[in-house]
C-alpha positions in Angstrom: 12.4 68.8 69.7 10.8 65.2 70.7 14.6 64.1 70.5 16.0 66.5 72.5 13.4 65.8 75.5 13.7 62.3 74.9 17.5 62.9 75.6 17.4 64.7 78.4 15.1 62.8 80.3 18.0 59.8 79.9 20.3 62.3 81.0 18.5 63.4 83.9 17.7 59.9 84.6 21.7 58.7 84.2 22.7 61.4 86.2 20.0 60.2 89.2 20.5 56.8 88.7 24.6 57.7 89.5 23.1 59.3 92.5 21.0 56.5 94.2 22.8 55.7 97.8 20.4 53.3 98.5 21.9 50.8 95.5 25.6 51.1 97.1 24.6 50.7 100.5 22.6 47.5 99.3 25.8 46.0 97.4 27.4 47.1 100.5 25.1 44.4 102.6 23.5 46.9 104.2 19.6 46.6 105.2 17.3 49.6 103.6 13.9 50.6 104.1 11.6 52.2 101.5 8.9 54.4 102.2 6.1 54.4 99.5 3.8 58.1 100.1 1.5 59.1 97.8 -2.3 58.4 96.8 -4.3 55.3 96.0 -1.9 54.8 93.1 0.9 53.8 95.8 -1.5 52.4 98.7 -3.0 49.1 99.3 -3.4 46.7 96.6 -2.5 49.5 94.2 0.9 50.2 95.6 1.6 46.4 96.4 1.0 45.3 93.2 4.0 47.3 91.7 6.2 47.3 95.0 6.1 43.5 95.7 7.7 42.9 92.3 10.7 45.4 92.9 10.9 44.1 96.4 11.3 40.5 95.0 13.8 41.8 91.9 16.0 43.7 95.0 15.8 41.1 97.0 17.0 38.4 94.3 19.9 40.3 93.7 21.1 41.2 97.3 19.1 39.0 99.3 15.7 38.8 101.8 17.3 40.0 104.4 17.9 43.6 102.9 15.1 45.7 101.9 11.5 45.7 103.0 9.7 48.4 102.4 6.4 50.4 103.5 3.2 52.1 102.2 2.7 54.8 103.9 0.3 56.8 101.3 -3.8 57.2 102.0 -6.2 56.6 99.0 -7.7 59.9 97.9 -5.4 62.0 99.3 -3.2 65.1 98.1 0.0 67.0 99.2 -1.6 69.1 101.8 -2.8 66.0 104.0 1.0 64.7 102.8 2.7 67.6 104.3 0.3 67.5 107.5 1.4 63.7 107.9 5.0 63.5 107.0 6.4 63.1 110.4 4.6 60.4 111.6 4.5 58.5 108.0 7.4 59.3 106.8 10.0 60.5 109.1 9.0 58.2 112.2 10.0 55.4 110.1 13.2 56.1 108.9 13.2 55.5 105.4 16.4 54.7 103.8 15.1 56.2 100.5 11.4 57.7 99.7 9.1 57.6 96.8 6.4 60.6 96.6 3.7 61.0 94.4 1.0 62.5 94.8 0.3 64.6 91.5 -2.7 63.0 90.4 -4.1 64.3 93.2 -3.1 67.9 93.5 -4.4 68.4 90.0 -8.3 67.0 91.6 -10.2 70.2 90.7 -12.2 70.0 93.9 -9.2 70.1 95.8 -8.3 73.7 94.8 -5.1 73.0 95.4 -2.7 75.2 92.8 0.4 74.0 91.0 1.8 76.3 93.2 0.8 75.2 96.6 1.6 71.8 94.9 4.9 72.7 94.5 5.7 74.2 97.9 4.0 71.1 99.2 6.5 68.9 97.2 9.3 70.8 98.1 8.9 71.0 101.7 8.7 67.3 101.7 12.3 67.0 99.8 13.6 69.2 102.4 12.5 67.5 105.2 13.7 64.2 104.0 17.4 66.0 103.2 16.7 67.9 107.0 15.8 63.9 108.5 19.0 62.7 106.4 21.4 63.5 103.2 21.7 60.2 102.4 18.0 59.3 102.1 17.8 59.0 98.5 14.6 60.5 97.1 12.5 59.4 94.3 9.6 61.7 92.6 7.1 59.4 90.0 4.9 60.7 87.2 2.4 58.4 87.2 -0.3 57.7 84.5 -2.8 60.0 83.1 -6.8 59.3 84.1 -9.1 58.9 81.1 -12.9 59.6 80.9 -14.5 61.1 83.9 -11.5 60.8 86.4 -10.0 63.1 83.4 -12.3 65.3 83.3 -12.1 65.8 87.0 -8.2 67.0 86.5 -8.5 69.1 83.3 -4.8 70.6 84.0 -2.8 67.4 85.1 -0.3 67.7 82.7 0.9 71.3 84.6 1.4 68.8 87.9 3.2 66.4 86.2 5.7 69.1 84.2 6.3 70.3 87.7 7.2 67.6 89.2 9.7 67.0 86.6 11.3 70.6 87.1 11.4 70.4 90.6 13.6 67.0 89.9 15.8 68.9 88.0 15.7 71.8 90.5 16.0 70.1 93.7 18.6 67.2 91.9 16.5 64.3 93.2 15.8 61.5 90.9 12.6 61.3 88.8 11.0 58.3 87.6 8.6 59.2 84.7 6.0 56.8 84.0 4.2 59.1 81.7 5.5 57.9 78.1 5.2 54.3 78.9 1.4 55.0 79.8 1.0 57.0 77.1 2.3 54.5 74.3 -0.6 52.2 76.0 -3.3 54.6 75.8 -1.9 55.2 72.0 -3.3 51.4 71.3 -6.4 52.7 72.2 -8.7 53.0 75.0 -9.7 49.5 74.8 -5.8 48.1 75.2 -5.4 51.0 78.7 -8.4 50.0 80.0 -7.2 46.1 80.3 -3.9 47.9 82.5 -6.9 51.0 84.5 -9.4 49.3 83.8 -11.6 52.3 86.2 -9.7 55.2 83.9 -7.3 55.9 86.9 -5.9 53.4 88.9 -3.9 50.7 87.1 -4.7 47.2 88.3 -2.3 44.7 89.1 -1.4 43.9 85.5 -0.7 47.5 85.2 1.6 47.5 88.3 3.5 44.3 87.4 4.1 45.2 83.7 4.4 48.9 83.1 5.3 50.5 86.8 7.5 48.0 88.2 9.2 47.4 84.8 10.5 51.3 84.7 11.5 51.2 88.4 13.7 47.9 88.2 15.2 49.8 84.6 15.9 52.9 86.7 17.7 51.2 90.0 19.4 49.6 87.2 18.1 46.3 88.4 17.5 44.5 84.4 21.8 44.3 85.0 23.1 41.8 86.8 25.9 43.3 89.4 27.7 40.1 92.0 
């Protein structure tokens, strides 16, 4: 069973990675802006700290001049505020291609907010990007599980995570899963995770640099060299 998800979530991720626009209109020489949206996972330092090291890996292979991109998440926010704020976040900017996250969140248990709100929340934000453009490519990210008493504070994350996966495979945009990479760190021990979130939730720079950024350059297909 553990082989069969581990091959599909290549073939899902092949499949998307065929299916990035963004790439070919970069080896095309064509400027493109990315819109970061999330939580505090994606905002600020936290956001930065993975983004500024796949903006420097783009920009080596295609040059300055061609991506920039922009954080346009809130710390300690969910999809409800995300759907209430897409326009002017999102939209007004004209994103080239769009990263959402906000699953950690949406699994807060003060937030009440349901898997299935979560998911009409998600999904109205897919359609709006496909409504603003069809070529805007879209990106979903599982991010990395809390531990101690951020964990204890999302008792059903898991359920938020596994939907964000089938709504990648329902909507056909691309899914970056950060999960297993996380988890095979927390498998070392608490000790070893805390060194990469070192509050229980939000990865540190260390963490951004060498587990986020790492799976997002292997998904754009960046660790190949293409001129």
């Amino acid at each position: 069973m553990k082989l069969m998800v581990t091959l599909c979530s290549i073939l899902l991720s092949l499949s998307a990675l065929c299916q990035s626009r963004m790439m070919e209109q970069l080896k095309s020489g064509k400027p493109q802006h990315i819109v970061v949206y999330g939580t505090s996972l994606s905002s600020g330092g936290n956001g930065r700290a993975w983004m500024d090291v796949v903006e420097a890996r783009i920009a080596e292979e295609y040059g300055d001049n061609l991506i920039h991109y922009t954080l346009a998440g809130k710390g300690g926010m969910w999809s409800v505020w995300g759907v209430k704020n897409f326009e002017d976040s999102v939209i007004a900017k004209k994103p080239d291609a769009v990263f959402i996250e906000f699953g950690i969140n949406d699994a807060f248990k003060e937030y009440g907010t349901s898997v299935a709100l979560a998911k009409l929340n998600l999904e109205y934000m897919i359609d709006r990007v496909r409504l603003y453009s069809d070529s805007c490519d879209i990106f979903l990210q599982v991010m990395n599980m809390p531990i101690g008493k951020s964990a204890t504070f999302r008792p059903d994350l898991s359920a938020y995570y596994a939907m964000y996966r089938e709504v990648a495979r329902q909507k056909k945009v691309m899914l970056i899963d950060h999960y297993t990479n996380w988890q095979n760190i927390l498998d070392q021990g608490e000790e070893v995770f805390r060194q990469y979130v070192p509050d229980g939730l939000h990865p540190n720079k260390k963490g951004g640099e060498e587990v986020i950024a790492p799976e997002i350059i292997e998904f754009l297909n960046l660790n190949v060299t293409d001129k």
